[in-house]
Every structure is written in C-alpha cells, then in structure tokens.
N, C-alpha and C positions, 0 to 999 in steps of 0.2 A: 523427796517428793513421793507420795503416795499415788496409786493407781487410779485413786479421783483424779487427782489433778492429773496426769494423764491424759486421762479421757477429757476432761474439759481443754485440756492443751489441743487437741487431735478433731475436737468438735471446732476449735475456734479457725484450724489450720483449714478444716471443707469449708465454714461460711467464708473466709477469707479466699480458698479458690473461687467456690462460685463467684464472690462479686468479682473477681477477677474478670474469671473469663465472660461474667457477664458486661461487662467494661470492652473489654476486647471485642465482643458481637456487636455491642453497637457500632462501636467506629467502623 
C-alpha cells in the first residue's frame, strides 16, 4: 500500500469520526 492510499485510508477514518460523534450529539 502506498502512501496514497494512506492518506485516503486516514481522510476516510475523520469523515467516519465526525459522523460519529455527530450521531452521538444528537441523541
């Protein structure tokens, strides 16, 4: 795995927290 993919791994992992915790603020 190259260092793209990396980065696109690592970019996927913050939108995946944000909706997280944005899930968590609603309730």
């Amino acid at each position: 795995i190259g260092w793209v993919g990396m980065v696109n791994f690592l970019c996927g992992l913050g939108i995946g927290l944000k909706r997280y915790l944005a899930v968590m603020n609603n309730n």
